[in-house]
C-alpha positions in Angstrom: 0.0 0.0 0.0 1.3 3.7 -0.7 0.9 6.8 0.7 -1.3 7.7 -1.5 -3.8 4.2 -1.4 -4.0 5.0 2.5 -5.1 8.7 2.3 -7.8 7.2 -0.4 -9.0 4.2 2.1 -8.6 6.9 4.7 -11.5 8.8 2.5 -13.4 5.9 1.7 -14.0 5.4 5.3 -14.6 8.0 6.9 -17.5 10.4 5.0 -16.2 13.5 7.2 -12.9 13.3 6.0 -11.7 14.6 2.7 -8.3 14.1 0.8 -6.1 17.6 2.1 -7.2 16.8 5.3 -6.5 12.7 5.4 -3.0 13.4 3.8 -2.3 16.4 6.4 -3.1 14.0 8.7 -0.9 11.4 7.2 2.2 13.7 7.1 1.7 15.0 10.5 2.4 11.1 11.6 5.1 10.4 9.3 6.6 14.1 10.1 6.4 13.0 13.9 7.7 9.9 14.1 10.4 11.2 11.5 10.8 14.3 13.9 11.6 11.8 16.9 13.8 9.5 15.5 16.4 11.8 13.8 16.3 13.7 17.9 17.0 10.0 18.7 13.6 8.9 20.4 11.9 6.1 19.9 8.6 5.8 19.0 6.2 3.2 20.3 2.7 2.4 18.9 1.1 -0.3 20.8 0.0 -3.7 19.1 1.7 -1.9 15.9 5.2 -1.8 16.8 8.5 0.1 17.4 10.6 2.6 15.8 13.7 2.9 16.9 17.4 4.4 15.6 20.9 1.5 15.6 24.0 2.6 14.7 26.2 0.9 12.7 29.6 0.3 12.9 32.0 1.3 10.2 33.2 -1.4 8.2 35.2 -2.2 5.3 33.1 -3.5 2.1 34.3 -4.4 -1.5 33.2 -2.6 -4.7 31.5 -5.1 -6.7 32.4 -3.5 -10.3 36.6 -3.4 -9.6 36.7 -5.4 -6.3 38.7 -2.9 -4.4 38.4 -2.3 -0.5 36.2 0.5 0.0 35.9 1.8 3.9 32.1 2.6 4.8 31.7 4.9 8.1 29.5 4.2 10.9 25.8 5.4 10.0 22.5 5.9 11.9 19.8 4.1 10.5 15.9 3.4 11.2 15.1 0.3 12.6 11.4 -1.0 12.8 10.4 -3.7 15.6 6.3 -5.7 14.9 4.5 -5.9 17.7 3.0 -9.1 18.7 -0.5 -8.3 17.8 0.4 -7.2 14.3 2.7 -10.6 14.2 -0.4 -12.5 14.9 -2.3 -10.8 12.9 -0.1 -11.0 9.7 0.6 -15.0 10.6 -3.2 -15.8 10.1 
């Protein structure tokens, strides 16, 4: 599903609810949970999941064209944890 598939479902289902305002709504969650992890938080949404920011380490990797050694410095990255009601759900 994209962004745009959920503001229209979003629509379809609620009568009171038109497209600016579904996809405001829509980028107000993305923007916050977007907002919190690059400050470092984590974000918690029960029987949804978790979002949450690792670090990597840096590492050495090779260049598949040539082969060479190329050295890849540590990096932040998102990191998304199901929660066990959305496991079950998705295992039925």
């Amino acid at each position: 599903m994209t962004k745009s598939e959920l503001i229209e479902r979003l629509t379809d289902d609620h009568e009171l609810l038109n497209k600016k305002d579904a996809e405001m709504v829509i980028n107000l969650i993305f923007g916050g949970i977007g907002d919190a992890l690059s400050q470092g938080d984590r974000v918690e949404i029960r029987g949804f999941g978790s979002f949450s920011v690792r670090e990597r380490d840096a590492r050495e990797a090779r260049n598949p064209k040539s082969g060479e050694l190329v050295k890849i410095a540590s990096r932040k990255t998102p990191f998304f944890k199901t929660g066990k009601e959305l496991r079950e759900r998705v295992d039925e």
